[in-house]
PyMOL commands that place a pseudoatom at each C-alpha (Angstrom):
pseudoatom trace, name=CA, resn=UNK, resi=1, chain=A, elem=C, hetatm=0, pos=[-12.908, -4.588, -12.342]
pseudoatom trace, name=CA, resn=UNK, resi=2, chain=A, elem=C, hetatm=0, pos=[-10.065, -6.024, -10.619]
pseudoatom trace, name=CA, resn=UNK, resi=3, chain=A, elem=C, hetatm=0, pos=[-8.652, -5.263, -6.959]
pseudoatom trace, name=CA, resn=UNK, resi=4, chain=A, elem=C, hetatm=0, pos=[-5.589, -3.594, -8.787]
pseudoatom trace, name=CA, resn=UNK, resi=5, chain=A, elem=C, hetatm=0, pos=[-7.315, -1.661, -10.904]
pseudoatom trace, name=CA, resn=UNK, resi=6, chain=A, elem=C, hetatm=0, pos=[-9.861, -0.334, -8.310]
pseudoatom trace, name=CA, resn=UNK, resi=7, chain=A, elem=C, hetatm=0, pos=[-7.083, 1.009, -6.755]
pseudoatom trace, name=CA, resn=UNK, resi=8, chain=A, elem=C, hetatm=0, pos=[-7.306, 3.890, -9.165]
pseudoatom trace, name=CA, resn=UNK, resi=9, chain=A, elem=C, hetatm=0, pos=[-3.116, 3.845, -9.278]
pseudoatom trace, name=CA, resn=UNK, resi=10, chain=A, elem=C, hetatm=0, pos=[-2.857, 1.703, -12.667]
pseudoatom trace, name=CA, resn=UNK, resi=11, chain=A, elem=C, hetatm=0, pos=[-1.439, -1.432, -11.520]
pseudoatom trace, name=CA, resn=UNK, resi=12, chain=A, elem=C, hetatm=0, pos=[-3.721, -3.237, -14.110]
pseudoatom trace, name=CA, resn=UNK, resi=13, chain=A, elem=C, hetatm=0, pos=[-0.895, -2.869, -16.439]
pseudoatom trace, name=CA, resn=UNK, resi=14, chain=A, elem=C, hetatm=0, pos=[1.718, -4.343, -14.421]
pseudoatom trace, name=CA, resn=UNK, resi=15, chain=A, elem=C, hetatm=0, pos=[3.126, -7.600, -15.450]
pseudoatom trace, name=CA, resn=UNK, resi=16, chain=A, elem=C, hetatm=0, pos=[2.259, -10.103, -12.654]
pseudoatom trace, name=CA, resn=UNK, resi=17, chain=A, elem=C, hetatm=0, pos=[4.917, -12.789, -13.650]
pseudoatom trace, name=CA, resn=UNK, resi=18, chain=A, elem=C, hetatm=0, pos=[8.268, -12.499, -12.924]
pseudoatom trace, name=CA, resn=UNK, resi=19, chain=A, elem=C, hetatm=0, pos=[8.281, -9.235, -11.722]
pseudoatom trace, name=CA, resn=UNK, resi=20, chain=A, elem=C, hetatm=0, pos=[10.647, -9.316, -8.816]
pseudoatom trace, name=CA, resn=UNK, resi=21, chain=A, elem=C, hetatm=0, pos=[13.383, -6.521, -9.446]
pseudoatom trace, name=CA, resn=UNK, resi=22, chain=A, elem=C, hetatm=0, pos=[16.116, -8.962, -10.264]
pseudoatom trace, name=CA, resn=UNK, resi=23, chain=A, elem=C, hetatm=0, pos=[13.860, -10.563, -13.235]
pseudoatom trace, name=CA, resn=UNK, resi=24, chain=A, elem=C, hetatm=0, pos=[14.242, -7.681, -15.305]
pseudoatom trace, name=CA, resn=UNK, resi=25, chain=A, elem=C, hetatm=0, pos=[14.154, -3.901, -15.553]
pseudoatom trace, name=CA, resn=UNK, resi=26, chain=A, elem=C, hetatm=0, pos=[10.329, -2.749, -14.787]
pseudoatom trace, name=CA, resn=UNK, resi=27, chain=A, elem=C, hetatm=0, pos=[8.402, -0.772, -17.999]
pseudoatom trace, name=CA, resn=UNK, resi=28, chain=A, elem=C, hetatm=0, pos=[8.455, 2.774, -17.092]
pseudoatom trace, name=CA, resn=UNK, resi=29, chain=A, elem=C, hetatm=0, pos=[4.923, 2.945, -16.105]
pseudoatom trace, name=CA, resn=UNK, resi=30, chain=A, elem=C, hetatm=0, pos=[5.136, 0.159, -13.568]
pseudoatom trace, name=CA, resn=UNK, resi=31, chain=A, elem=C, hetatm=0, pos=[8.075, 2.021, -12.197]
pseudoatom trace, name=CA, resn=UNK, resi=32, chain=A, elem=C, hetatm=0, pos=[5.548, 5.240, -11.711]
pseudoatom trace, name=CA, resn=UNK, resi=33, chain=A, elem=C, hetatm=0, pos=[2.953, 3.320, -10.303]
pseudoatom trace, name=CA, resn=UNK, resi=34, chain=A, elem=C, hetatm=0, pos=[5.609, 1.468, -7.534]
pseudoatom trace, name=CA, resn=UNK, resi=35, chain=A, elem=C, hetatm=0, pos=[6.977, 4.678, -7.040]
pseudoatom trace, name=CA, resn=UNK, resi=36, chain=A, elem=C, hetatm=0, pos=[4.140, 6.438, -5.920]
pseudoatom trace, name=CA, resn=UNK, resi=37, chain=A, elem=C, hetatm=0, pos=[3.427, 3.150, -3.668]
pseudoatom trace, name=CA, resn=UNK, resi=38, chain=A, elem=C, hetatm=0, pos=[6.805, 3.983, -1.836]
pseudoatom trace, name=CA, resn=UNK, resi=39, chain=A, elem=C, hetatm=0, pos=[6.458, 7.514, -2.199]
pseudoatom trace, name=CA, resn=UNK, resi=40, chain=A, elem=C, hetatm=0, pos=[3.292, 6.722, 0.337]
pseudoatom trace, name=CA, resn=UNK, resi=41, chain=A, elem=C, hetatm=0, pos=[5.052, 4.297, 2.606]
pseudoatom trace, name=CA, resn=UNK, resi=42, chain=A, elem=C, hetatm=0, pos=[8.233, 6.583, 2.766]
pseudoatom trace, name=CA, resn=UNK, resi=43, chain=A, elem=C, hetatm=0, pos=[6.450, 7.897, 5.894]
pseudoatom trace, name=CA, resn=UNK, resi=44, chain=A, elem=C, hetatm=0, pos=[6.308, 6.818, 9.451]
pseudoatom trace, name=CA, resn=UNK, resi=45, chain=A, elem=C, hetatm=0, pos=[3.300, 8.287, 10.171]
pseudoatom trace, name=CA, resn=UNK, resi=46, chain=A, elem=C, hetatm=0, pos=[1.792, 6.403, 6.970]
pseudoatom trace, name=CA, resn=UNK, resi=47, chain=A, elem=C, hetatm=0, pos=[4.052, 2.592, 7.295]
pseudoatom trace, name=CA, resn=UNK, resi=48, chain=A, elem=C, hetatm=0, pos=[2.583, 2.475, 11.312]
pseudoatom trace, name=CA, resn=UNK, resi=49, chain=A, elem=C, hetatm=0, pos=[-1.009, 3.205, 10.009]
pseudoatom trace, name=CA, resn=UNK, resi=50, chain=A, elem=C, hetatm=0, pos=[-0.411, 0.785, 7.367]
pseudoatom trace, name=CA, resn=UNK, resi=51, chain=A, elem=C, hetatm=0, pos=[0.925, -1.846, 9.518]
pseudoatom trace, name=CA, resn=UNK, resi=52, chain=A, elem=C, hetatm=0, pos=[-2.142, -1.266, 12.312]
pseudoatom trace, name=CA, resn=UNK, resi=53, chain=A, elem=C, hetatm=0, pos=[-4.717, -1.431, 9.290]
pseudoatom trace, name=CA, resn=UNK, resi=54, chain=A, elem=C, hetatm=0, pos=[-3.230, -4.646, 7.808]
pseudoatom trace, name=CA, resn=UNK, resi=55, chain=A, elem=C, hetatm=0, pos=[-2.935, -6.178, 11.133]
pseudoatom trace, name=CA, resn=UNK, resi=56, chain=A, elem=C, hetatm=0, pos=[-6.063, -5.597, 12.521]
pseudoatom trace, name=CA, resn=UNK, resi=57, chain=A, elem=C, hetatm=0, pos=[-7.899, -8.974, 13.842]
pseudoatom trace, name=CA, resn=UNK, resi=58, chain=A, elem=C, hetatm=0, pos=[-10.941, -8.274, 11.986]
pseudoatom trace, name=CA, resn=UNK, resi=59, chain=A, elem=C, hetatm=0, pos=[-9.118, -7.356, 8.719]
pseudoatom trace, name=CA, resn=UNK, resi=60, chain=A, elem=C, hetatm=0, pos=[-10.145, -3.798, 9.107]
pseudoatom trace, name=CA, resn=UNK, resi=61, chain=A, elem=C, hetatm=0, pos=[-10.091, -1.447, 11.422]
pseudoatom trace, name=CA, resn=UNK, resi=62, chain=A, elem=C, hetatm=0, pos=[-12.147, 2.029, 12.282]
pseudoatom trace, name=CA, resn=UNK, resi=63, chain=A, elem=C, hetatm=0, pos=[-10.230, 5.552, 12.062]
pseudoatom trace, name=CA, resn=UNK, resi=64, chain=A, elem=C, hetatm=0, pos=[-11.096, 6.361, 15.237]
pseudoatom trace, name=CA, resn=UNK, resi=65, chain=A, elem=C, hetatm=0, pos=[-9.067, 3.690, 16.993]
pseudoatom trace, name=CA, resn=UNK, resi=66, chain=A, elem=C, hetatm=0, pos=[-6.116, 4.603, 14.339]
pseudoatom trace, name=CA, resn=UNK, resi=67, chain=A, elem=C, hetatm=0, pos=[-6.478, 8.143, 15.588]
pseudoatom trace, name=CA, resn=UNK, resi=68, chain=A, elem=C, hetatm=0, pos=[-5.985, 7.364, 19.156]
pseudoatom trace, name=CA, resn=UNK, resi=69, chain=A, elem=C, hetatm=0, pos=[-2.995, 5.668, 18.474]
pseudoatom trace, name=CA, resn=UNK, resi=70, chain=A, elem=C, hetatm=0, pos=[-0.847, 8.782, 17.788]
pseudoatom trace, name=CA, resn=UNK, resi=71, chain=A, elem=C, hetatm=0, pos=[-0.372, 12.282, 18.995]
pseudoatom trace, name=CA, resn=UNK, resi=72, chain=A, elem=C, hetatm=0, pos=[-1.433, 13.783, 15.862]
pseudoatom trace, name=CA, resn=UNK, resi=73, chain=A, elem=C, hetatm=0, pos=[-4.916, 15.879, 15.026]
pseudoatom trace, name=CA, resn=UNK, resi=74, chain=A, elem=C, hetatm=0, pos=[-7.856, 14.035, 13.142]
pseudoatom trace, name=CA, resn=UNK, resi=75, chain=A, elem=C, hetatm=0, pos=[-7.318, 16.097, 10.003]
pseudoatom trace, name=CA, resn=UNK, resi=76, chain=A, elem=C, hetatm=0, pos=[-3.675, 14.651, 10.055]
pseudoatom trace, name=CA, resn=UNK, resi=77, chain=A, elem=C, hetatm=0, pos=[-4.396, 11.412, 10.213]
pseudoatom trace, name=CA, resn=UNK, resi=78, chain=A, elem=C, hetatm=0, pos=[-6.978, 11.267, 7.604]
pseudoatom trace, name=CA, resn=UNK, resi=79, chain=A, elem=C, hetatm=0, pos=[-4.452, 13.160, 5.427]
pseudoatom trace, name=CA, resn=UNK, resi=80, chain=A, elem=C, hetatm=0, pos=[-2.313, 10.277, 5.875]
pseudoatom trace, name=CA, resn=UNK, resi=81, chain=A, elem=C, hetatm=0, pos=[-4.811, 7.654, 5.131]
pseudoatom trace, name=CA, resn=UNK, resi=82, chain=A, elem=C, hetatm=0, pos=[-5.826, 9.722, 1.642]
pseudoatom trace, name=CA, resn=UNK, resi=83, chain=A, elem=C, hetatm=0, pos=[-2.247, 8.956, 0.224]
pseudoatom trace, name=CA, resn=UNK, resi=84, chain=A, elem=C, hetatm=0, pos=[-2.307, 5.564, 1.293]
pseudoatom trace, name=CA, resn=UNK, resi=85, chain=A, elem=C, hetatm=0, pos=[-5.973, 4.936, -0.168]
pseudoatom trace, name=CA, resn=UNK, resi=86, chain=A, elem=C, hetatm=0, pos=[-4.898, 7.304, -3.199]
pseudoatom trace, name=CA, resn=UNK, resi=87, chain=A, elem=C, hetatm=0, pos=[-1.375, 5.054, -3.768]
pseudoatom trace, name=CA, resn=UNK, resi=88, chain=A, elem=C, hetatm=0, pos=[-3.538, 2.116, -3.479]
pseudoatom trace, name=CA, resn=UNK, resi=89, chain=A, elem=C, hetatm=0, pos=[-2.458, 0.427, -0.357]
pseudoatom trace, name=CA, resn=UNK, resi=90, chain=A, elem=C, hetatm=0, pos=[-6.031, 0.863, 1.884]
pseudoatom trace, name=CA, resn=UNK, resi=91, chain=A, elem=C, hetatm=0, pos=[-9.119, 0.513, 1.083]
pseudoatom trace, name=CA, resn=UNK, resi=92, chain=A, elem=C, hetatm=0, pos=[-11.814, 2.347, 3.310]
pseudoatom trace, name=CA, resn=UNK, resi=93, chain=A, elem=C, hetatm=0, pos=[-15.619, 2.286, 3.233]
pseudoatom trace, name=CA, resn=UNK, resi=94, chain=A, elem=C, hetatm=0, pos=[-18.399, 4.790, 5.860]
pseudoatom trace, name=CA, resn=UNK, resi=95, chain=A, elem=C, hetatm=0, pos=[-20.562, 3.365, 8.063]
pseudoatom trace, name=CA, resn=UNK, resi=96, chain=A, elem=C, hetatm=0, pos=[-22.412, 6.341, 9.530]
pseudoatom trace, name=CA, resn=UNK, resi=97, chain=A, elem=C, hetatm=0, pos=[-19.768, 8.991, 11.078]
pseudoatom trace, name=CA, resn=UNK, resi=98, chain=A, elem=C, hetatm=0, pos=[-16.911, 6.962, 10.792]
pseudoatom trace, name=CA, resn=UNK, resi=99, chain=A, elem=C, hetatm=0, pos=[-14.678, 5.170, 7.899]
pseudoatom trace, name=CA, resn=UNK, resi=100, chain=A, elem=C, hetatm=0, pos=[-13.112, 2.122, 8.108]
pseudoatom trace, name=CA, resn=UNK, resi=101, chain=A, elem=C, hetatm=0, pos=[-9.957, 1.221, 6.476]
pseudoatom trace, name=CA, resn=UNK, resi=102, chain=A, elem=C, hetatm=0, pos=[-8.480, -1.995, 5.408]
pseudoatom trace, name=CA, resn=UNK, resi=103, chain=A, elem=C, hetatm=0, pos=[-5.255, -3.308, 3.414]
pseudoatom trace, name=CA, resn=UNK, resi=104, chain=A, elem=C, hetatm=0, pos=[-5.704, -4.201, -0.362]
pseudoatom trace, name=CA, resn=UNK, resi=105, chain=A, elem=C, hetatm=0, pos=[-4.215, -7.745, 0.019]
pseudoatom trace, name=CA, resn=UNK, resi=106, chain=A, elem=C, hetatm=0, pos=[-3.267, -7.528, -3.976]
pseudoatom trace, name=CA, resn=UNK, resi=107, chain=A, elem=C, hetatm=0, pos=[-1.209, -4.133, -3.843]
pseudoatom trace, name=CA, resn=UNK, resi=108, chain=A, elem=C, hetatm=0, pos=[0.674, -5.396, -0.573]
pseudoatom trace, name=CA, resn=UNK, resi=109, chain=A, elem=C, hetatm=0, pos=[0.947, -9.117, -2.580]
pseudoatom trace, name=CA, resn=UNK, resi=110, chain=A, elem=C, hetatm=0, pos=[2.526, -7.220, -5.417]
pseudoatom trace, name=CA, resn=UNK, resi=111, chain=A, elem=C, hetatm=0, pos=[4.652, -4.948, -3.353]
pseudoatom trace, name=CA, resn=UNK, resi=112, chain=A, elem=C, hetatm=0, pos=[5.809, -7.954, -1.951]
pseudoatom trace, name=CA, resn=UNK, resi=113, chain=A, elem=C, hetatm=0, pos=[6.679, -9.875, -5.151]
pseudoatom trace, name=CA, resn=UNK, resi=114, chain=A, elem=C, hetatm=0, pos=[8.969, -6.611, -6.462]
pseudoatom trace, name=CA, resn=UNK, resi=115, chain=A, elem=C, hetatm=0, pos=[10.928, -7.059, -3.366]
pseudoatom trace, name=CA, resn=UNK, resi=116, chain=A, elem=C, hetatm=0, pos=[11.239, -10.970, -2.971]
pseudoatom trace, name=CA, resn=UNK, resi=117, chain=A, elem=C, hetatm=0, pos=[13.927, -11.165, -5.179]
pseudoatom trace, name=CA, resn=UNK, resi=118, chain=A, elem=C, hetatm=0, pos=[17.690, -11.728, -5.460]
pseudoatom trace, name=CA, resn=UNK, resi=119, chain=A, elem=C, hetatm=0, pos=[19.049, -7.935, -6.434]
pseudoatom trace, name=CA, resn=UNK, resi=120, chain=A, elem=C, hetatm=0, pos=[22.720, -9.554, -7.459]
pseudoatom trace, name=CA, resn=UNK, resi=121, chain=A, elem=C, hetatm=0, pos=[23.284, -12.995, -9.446]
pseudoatom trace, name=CA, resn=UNK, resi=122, chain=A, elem=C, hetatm=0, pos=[24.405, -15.947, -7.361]
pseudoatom trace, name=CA, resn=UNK, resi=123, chain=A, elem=C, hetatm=0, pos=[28.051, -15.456, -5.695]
pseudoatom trace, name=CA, resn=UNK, resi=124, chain=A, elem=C, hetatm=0, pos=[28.826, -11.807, -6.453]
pseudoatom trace, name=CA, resn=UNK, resi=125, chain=A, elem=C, hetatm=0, pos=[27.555, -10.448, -2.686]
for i in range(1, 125): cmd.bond("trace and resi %d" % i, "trace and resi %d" % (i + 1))
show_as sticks, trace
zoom trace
């Protein structure tokens, strides 16, 4: 099983090549599955947790040093971290009482590639 598809949001089916947004128009199932990947990062809450998880030295980092960073309760935060890990964009594993979380490097790569793109043709800014 791939990294995509063990994300459990279908991006085993999207085109890897060429599929920055001014290549061509995306299948309508790709455009579900980034959809759903913005739909999770449409939050501030969620985009800072997402930033502190892929930034962390160690390449992950433990929820209770997420938690302290806000002024929100525990059951918030992990409510958070469920969409992200549900949308695909974290990863998270238990080690006794608490859960680490870290980044799925091929989501964010692929996130990345729909965006690094040109959205007009040459000239016509």
């Amino acid at each position: 099983m791939s990294p995509l598809s063990s994300a459990g949001v279908g991006l085993e089916a999207v085109p890897v090549d060429g599929i920055g947004l001014g290549t061509a128009p995306l299948e309508a199932s790709s455009a579900s599955t980034f959809a759903a990947m913005f739909k999770a990062l449409g939050d501030p809450v969620r985009l800072r947790l997402l930033s502190m998880i892929a930034s962390a030295p160690d390449g992950e980092i433990c929820v209770c040093d997420l938690s302290s960073a806000f002024h929100l309760t525990g059951p918030t935060i992990s409510h958070h971290l469920r969409i992200l890990r549900e949308a695909g964009l974290v990863d998270s594993d238990r080690r006794g009482t608490w859960v680490y979380y870290r980044a799925v490097p091929a989501t964010l790569i692929l996130l990345a590639s729909l965006l690094n793109t040109t959205p007009w043709p040459p000239g016509q800014r």
